[in-house]
N, C-alpha and C positions, 0 to 999 in steps of 0.2 A: 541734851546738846544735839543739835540736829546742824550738820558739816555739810557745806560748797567746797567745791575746787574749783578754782578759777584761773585764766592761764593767760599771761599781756602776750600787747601785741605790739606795733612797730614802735619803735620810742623809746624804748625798755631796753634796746642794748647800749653795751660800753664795754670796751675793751678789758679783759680779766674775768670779765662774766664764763660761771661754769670752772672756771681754772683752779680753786679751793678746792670743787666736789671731785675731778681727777685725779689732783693728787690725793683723795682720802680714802677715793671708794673704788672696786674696782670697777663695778657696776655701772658708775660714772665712766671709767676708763672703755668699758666694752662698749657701752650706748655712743659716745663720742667716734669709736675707732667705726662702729658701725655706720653709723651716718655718714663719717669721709671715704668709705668705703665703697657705698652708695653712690655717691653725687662724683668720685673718683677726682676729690678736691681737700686737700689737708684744711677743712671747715675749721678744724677743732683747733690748730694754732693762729689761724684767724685771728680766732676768739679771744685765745690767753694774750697774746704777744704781737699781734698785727697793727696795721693801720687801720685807723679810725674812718677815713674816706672807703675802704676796700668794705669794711664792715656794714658798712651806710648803705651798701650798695642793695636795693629791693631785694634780688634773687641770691645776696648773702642772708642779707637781716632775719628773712623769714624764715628758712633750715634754722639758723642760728639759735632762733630763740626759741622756738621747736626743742631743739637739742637740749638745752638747758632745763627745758620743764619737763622731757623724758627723764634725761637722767635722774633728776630728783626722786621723779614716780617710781625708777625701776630702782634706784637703791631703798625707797621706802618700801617697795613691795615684798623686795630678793634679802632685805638684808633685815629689815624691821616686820617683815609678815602682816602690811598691808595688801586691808582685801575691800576695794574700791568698791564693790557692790554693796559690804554691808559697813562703810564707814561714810560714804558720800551719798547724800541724796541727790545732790545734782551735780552737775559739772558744767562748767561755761566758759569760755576764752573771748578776747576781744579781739575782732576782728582773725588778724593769723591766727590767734590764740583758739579759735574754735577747732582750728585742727590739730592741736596738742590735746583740745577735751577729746574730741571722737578717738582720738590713739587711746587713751587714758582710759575710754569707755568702752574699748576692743572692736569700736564700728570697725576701722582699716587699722590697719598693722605698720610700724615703723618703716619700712620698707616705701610702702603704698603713699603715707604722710611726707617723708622728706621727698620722693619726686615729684607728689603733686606741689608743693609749696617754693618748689625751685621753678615750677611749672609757671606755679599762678607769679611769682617776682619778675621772674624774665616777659612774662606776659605782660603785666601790667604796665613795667618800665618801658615794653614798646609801645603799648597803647596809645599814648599819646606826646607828638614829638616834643620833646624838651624847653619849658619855656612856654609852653599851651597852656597849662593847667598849674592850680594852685589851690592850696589848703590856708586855713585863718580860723585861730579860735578865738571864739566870741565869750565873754570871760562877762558874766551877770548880769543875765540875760534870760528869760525864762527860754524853754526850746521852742513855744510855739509864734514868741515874740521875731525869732531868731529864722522862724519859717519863713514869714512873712517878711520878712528884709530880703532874704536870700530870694525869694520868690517874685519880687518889686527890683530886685538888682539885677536878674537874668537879662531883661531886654533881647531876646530874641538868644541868648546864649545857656551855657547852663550852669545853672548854682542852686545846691542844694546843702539842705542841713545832712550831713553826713554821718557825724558823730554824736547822738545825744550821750553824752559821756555821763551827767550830774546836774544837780542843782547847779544852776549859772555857769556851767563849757557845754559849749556848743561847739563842734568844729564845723566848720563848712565846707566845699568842694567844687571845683567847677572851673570855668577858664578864669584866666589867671585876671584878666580886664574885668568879670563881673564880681569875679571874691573883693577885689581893690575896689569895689563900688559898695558890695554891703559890708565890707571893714568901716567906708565913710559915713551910711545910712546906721548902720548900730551904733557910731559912735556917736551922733548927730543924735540917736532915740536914746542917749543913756547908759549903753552898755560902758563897763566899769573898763573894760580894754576889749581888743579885739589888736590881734597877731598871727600877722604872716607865717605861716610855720615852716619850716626849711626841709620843703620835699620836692621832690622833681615830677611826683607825682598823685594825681588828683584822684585819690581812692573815693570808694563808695559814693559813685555816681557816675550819671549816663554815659560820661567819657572815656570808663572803663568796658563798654558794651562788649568790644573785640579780646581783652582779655576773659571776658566771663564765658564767650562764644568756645575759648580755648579750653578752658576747665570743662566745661559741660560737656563738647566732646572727648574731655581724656576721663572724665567720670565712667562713660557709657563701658572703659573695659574694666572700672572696679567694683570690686562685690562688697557692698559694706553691709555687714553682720547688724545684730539687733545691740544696741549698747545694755551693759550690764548697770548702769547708773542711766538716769533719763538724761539726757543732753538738751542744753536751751542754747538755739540757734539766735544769733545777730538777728536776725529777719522778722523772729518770732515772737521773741521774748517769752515765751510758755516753757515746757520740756514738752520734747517729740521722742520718741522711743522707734517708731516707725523710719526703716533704713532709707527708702527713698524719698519720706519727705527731708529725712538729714541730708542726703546728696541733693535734694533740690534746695534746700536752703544754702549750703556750697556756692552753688551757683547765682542764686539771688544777693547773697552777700554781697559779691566785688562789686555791683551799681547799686546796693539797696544801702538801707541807713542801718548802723550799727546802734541797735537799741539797747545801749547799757545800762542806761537810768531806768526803763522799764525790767531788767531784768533781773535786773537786783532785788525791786522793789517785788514782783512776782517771788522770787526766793524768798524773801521776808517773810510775804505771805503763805506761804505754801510751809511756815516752821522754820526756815533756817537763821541758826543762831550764831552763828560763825563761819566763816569763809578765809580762808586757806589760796591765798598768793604761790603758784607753785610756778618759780622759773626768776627770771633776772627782774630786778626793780621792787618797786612798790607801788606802783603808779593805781594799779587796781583797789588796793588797801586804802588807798589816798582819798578814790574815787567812792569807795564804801561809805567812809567814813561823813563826806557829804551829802549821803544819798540818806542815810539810816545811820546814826551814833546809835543807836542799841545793838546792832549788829556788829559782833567781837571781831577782828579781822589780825592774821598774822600771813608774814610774807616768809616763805622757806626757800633758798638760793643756794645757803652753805652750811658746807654740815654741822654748823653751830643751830643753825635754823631747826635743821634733821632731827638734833636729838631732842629742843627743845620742842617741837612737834611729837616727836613718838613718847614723851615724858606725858604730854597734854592730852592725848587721845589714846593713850593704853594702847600701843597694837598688840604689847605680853612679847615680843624678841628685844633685843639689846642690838642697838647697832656696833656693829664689826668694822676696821679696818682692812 
């Protein structure tokens, strides 16, 4: 059995997420009180008991679900005697989710990962003002079919394939007049649907350039360490092990394409036989499942998840309350 770890990104929240694993674990309870402690924002009741609008919010979302895929890691590691170096061969996150993998792989420390990610939300959500930009997934459609729409629909604006997520989703990106142009050219070539998706912001592409400018500067004062699992960057889709190409891929992420279907597929090849959902949803498991049905995939959120994970991969401790 050769194990991924994989960690969602925006999408993936909903109010109560994370709020099982506090009341069970303490570990849950420190990493949560840690995090609002950090960002000096009760994140963590947000999460259990707040509004769904407040949650929604870019520079909530991303701490948020961050939070929920630490805690997971740090009760399997503190409480079950997982040891990430010799149970994961690789680790990968989508989009936010890639800085839950680099914490996970000790590149930057908990500390480092919730201000950059509060950094890069508030950054993005200024990027571009409200209303400018727009997201649309393109639902059976090959990705490269999906290129050339978007690329045909720009007219002098920008629209890009942003998300190759799977076999037939594609998301798109770009001002909000050329997505509404290749939502009508995909539909006109065939695509089985194509949907508006309800963001206020157009990630992973050109019109994030001024949030990416932000990151890269708040990079230059962090020191990320060598990861103890090989990490596969959004940008890359390979594993990089080298710290500053991980911090350059960082920064090429917010305007580059989230290469999910390539990454997976690289994992497969490269042995992995299972892949491990660590954090709120399923959405990645979903995504596996499309990409490669031979590859076993489980989602761990709560601590029903937890023990049935440490029952499956022997880590040899017993999980505690």
């Amino acid at each position: 059995m050769a194990v991924a770890f994989v960690f969602p990104g925006q999408g993936s929240q909903y109010i109560g997420m994370g709020k099982d694993l506090a009341g069970t674990y303490v570990e849950a309870r420190e990493t949560f009180q840690e995090i609002d402690d950090i960002l000096s924002q009760n994140l963590s009741a947000m999460m259990f008991d707040g509004d769904k609008s407040d949650l929604d919010m870019t520079e909530n979302t991303q701490p948020a679900l961050m939070a929920v895929s630490m805690a997971v890691i740090n009760v399997l590691k503190k409480q079950a005697g997982l040891n990430i170096a010799e149970t994961c061969q690789f680790v990968a996150g989508h989009s936010l989710g890639e800085y839950s993998a680099l914490c996970t792989a000790e590149v930057i420390s908990l500390a480092d990962t919730t201000r950059l990610l509060r950094l890069r939300g508030t950054a993005m959500q200024k990027a571009v003002p409200e209303g400018i930009g727009s997201m649309a997934a393109i639902l059976g459609m090959d990705y490269d079919a999906v290129v050339k729409i978007a690329q045909d629909a720009g007219q002098g604006q920008i629209c890009v394939a942003a998300n190759d997520n799977s076999n037939g989703q594609v998301v798109i990106s770009g001002h909000k007049e050329a997505v509404e142009r290749a939502i009508e050219k995909a539909i006109e070539q065939g695509a089985r649907r194509a949907i508006t998706l309800p963001v206020s912001v157009a990630s992973h592409c050109a019109l994030m350039a001024p949030a990416a400018e932000i990151i890269a500067c708040a990079l230059t004062d962090i020191t990320f360490d060598t990861p103890i699992s090989p990490v596969i960057p959004n940008v890359t889709a390979d594993a990089q092990k080298e710290p500053e190409s991980l911090k350059k891929a960082l920064v090429e992420q917010i305007t580059g394409t989230v290469r999910w279907r390539e990454s997976v597929l690289y994992m497969r090849d490269e042995g992995v036989t299972d892949m491990v959902e660590i954090g709120a949803g399923k959405v990645l498991c979903g995504l596996a499942r499309r990409i490669d049905r031979s590859i076993t995939t489980q989602s761990v959120e709560t601590s029903a998840d937890i023990e049935t994970l440490v029952e499956k991969l022997s880590f040899g401790k017993p999980c505690y309350v």
